[in-house]
C-alpha positions as CSV (number, residue, x, y, z in Angstrom):
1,X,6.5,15.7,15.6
2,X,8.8,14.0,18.3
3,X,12.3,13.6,18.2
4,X,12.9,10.0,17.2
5,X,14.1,8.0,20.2
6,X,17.7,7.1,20.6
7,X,19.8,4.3,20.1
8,X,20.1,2.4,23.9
9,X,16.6,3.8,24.9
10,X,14.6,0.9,26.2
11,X,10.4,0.4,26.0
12,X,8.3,-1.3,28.1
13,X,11.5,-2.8,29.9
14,X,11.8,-4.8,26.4
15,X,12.4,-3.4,23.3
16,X,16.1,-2.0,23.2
17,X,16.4,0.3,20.6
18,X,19.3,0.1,18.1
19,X,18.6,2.3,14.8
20,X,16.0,4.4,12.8
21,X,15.1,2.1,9.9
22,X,12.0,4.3,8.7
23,X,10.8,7.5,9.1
24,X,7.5,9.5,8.3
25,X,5.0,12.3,9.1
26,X,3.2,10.1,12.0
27,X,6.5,8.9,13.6
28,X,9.3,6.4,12.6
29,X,10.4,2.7,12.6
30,X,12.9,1.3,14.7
31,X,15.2,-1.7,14.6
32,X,15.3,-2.9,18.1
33,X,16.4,-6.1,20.3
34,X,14.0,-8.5,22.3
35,X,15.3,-8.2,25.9
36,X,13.2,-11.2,27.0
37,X,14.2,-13.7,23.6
38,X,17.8,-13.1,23.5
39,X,19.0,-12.7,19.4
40,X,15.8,-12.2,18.1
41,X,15.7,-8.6,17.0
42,X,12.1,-6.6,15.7
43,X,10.8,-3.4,13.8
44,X,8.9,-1.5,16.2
45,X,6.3,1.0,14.5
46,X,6.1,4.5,16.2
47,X,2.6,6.4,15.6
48,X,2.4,9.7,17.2
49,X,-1.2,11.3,17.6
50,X,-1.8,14.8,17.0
51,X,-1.2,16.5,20.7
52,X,-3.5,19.4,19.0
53,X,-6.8,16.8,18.9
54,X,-9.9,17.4,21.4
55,X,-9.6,14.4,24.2
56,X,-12.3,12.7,22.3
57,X,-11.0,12.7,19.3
58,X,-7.4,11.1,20.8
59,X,-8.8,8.7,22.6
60,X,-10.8,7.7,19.5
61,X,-7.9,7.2,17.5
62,X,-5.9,5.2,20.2
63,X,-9.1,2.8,20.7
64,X,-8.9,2.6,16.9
65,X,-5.1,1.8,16.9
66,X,-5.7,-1.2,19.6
67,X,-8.5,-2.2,17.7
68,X,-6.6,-2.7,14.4
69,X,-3.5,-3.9,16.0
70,X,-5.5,-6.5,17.9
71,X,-6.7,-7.6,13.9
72,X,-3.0,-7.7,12.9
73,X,-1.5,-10.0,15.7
74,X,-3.9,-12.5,14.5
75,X,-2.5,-12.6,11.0
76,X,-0.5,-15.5,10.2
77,X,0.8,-15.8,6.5
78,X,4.8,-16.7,5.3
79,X,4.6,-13.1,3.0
80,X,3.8,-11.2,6.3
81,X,5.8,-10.1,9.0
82,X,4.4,-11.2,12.2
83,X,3.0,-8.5,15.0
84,X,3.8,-9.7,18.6
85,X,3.2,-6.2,20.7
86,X,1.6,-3.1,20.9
87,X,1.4,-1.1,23.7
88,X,1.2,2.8,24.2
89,X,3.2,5.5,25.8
90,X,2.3,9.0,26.7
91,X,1.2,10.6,23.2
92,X,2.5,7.4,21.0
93,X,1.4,3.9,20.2
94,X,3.6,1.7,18.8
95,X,3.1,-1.8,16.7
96,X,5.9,-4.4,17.2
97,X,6.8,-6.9,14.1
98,X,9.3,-9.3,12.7
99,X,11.9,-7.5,11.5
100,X,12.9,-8.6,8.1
101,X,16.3,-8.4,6.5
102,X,16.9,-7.8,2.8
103,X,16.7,-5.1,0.4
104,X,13.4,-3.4,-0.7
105,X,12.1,-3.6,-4.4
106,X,12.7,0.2,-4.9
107,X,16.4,-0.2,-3.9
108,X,16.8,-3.3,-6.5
109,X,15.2,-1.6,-9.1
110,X,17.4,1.6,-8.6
111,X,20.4,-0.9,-9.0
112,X,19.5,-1.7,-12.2
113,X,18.5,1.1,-13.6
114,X,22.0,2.8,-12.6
115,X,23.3,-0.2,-15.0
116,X,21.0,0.6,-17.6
117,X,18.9,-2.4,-16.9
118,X,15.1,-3.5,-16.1
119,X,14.4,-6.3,-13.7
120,X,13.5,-9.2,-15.5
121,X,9.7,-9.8,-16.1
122,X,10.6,-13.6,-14.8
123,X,11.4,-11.9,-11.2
124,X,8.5,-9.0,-11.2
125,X,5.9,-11.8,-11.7
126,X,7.5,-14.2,-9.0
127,X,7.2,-11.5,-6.8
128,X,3.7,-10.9,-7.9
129,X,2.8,-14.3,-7.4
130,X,3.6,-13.7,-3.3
131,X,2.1,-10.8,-3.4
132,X,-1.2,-12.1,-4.6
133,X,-1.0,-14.3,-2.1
134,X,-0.7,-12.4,1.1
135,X,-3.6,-9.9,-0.2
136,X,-6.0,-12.7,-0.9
137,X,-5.1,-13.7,2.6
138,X,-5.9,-10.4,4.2
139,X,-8.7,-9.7,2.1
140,X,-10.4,-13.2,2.6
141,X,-9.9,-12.1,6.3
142,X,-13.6,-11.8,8.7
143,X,-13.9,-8.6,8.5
144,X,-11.7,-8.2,5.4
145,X,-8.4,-6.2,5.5
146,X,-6.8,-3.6,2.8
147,X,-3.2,-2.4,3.2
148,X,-4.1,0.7,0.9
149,X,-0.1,1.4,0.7
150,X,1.6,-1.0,-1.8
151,X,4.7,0.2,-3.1
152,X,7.9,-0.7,-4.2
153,X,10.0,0.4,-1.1
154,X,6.8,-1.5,1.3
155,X,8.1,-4.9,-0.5
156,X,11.4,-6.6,0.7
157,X,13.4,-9.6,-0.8
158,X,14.8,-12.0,2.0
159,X,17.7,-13.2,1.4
160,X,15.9,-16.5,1.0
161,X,14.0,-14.7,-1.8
162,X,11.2,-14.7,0.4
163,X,8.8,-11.6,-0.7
164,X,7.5,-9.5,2.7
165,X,5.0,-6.6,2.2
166,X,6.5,-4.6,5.4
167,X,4.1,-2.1,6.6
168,X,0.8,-2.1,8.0
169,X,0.5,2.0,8.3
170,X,-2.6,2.2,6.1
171,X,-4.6,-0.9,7.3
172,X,-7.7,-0.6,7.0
173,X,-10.5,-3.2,8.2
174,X,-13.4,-3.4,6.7
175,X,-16.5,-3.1,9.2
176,X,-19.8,-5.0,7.5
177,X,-22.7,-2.0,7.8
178,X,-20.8,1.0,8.8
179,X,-18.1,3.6,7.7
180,X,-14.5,2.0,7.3
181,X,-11.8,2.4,10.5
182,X,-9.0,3.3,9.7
183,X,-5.4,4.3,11.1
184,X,-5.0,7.6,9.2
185,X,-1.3,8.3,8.5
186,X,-2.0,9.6,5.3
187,X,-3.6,8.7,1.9
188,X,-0.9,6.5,0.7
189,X,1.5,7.4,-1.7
190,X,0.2,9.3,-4.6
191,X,1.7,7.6,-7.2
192,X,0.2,4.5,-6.6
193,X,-3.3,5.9,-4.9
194,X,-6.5,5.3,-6.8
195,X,-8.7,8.0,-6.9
196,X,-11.3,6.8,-4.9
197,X,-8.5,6.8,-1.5
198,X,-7.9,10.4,-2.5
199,X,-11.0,11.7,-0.5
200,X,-10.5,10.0,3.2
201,X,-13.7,8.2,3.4
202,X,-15.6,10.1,1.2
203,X,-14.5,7.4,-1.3
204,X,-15.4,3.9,-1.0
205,X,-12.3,1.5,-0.7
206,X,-12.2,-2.1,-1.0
207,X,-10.1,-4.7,-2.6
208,X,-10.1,-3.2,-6.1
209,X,-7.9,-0.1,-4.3
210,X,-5.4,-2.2,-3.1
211,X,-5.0,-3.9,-6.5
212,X,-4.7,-0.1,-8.6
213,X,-2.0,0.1,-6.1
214,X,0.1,-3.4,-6.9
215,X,-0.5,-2.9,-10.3
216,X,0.8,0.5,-10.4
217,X,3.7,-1.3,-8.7
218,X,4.5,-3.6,-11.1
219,X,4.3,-0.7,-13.5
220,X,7.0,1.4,-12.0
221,X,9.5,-2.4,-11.4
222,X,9.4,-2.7,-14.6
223,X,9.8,0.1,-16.6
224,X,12.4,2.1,-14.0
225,X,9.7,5.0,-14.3
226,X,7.3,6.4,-11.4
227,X,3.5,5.9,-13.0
228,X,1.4,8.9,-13.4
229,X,-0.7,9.8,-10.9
230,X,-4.4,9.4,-10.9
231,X,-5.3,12.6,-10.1
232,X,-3.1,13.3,-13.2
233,X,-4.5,10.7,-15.5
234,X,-8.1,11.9,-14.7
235,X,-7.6,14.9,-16.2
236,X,-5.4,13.7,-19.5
237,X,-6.4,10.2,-19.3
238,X,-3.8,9.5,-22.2
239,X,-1.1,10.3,-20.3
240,X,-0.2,6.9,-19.0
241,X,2.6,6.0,-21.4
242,X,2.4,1.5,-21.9
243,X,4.6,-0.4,-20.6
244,X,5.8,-2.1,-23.9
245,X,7.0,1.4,-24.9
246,X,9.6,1.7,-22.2
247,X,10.6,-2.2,-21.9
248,X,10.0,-3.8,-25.2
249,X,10.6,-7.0,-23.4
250,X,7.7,-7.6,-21.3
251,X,5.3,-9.6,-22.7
252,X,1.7,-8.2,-24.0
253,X,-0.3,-10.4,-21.3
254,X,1.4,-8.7,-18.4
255,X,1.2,-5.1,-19.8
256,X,-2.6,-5.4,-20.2
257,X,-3.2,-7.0,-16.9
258,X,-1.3,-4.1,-15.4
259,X,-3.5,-1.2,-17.2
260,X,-6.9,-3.2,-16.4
261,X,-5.5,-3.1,-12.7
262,X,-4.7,0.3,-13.0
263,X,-7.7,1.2,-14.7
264,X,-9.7,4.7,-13.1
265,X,-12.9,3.6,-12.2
266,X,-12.8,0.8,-9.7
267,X,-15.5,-0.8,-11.6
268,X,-13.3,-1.2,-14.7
269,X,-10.6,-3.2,-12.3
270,X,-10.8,-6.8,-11.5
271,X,-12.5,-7.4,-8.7
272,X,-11.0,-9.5,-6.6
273,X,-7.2,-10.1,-6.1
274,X,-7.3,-13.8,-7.7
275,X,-8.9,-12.2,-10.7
276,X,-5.8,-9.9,-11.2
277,X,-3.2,-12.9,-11.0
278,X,-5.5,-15.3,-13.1
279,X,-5.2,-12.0,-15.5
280,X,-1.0,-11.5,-14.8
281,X,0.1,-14.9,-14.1
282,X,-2.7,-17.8,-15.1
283,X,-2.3,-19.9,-18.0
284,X,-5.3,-19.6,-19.7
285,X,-6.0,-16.2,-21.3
286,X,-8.9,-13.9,-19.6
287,X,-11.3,-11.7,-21.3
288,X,-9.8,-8.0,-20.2
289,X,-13.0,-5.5,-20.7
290,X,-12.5,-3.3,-23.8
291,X,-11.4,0.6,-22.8
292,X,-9.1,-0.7,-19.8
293,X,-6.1,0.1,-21.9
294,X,-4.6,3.6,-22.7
295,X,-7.4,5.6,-23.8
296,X,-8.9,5.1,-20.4
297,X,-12.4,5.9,-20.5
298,X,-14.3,8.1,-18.0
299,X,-17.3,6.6,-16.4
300,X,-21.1,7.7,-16.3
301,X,-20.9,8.1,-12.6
302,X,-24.7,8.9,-12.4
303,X,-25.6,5.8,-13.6
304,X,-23.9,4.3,-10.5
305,X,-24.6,3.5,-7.0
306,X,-21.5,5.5,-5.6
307,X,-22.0,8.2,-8.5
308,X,-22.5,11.4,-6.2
309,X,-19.4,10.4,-4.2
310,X,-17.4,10.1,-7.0
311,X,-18.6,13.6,-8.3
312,X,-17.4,15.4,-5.0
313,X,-14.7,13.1,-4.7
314,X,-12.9,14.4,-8.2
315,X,-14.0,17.7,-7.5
316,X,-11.8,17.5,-3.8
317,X,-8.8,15.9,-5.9
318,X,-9.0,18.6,-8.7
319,X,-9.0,21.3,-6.0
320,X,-6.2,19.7,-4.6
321,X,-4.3,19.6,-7.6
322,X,-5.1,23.1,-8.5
323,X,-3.7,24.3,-4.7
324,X,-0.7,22.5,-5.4
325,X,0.0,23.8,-8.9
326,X,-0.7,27.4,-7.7
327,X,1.8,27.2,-4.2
């Protein structure tokens, strides 16, 4: 990995750079000042390619990184930042957005827990609502368009209460008829991965992935407690401990539209992002498939269309598991 750049260095004549603001394995995130729109200032998104990669395998990636960031800039909705650049240099592409000021859910729900309190449900749900929103935007989207990395610390409060989901690392765009594209920086965050992203693109995402991943979310706002991980909960599948049990006072509706969005088998989730709210937030009660809950059942994969994937797919994450237990 690079040294991040410094504060004062300057891209494309532009982008003036002021701080690091994120940081990961594929590069960081900087805050940085418009030269040319004087006061406005951005988040510009560093990805560093593996210098190791055979030529054609780069220049995949960096056709793959245009090709996404093209999709992005067209993306227009009040819980997104907007993308205005991206450009390349030497070894490193980078994505430029809005920046957006506020504090992150993860840092809020750290506050409270140092006082020995939850966020209220009232808040967790309003911030749901957006949420719901801006992924039934992107997924409605021609080709459609996953995140694949919602988490608490990837969802910022403005301080007009405005909710932002902040980073488009993960995206992935769906491509009718062919294998998925995606930028790979990863397989999300484990704690709130389904199963199915565990295996690169052995696994077939779609929209039911990126709502395992915001219900696991809502999980951890509002019980203070990271949720087990899949991987985890595919070998004990009783060790996801309800919500109720932490935080007596959420409501029974929400915790079972949380476990039936965090349910194992994507099949067993709703299947579409309005289905989840309807399920979290609508007035009317909805029907929430038996077996969704705690004991969660484990599928007859061979009776499915994706069942041999799934089979090498939990055999890759229990060898995973395994090496990682045994380092």
């Amino acid at each position: 990995m690079i040294s991040p750049l410094k504060k004062g260095n300057i891209l494309r004549e532009r982008y003036t750079i002021r701080r690091v603001i994120g940081q990961g394995g594929m590069g960081c995130i900087y805050l940085a000042d418009d030269l040319r729109l004087e006061g406005r200032q951005c988040a510009v998104k560093e990805v560093e390619h593996d210098r190791t990669l055979p030529k054609n395998l780069l220049k995949e990636a960096r056709d793959q990184f245009q090709r996404e960031a093209t999709v992005l800039a067209r993306l227009d909705h009040p819980n997104l930042p907007k993308v205005s650049d991206y450009f390349s240099i030497e070894n490193s592409d980078y994505l430029v957005m809005d920046f957006v000021p506020g504090e992150d859910l993860r840092t809020l729900m750290l506050k409270q827990r140092e006082k020995n309190q939850f966020i209220p449900e009232k808040d967790v749900l309003n911030w749901a609502f957006q949420l719901a929103d801006a992924l039934e935007y992107m997924h409605n989207q021609n080709p459609p368009i996953l995140h694949r990395d919602i988490k608490p610390s990837n969802l910022k409060v403005t301080p007009a209460g405005l909710l932002k989901l902040v980073d488009f690392g993960l995206v992935k765009v769906l491509a009718p008829g062919e294998v998925t594209i995606t930028i790979l920086q990863g397989q999300g965050t484990a704690l709130y991965t389904p199963l199915e992203q565990y295996g690169g693109d052995i696994g077939h995402t779609d929209a039911r992935s990126d709502i395992y991943a915001f219900a696991a979310t809502l999980y951890h706002l509002l019980t203070a407690k990271p949720p087990v991980d899949a991987r985890q909960r595919f070998i004990s599948p009783n060790a996801l401990q309800p919500i109720r049990e932490t935080n007596q006072a959420v409501t029974q509706k929400t915790e079972n539209a949380i476990l039936w969005g965090m349910a194992l088998h994507p099949d067993d989730r709703p299947s579409t992002i309005g289905q989840f709210r309807e399920a979290l937030i609508g007035s009317r009660p909805v029907a929430i498939p038996s077996g969704n809950r705690l004991s969660v059942k484990i599928p007859t994969f061979y009776n499915r269309k994706i069942g041999k994937q799934w089979y090498i797919l939990m055999g890759l994450s229990l060898l995973t598991l395994l090496v990682t237990l045994l380092r």
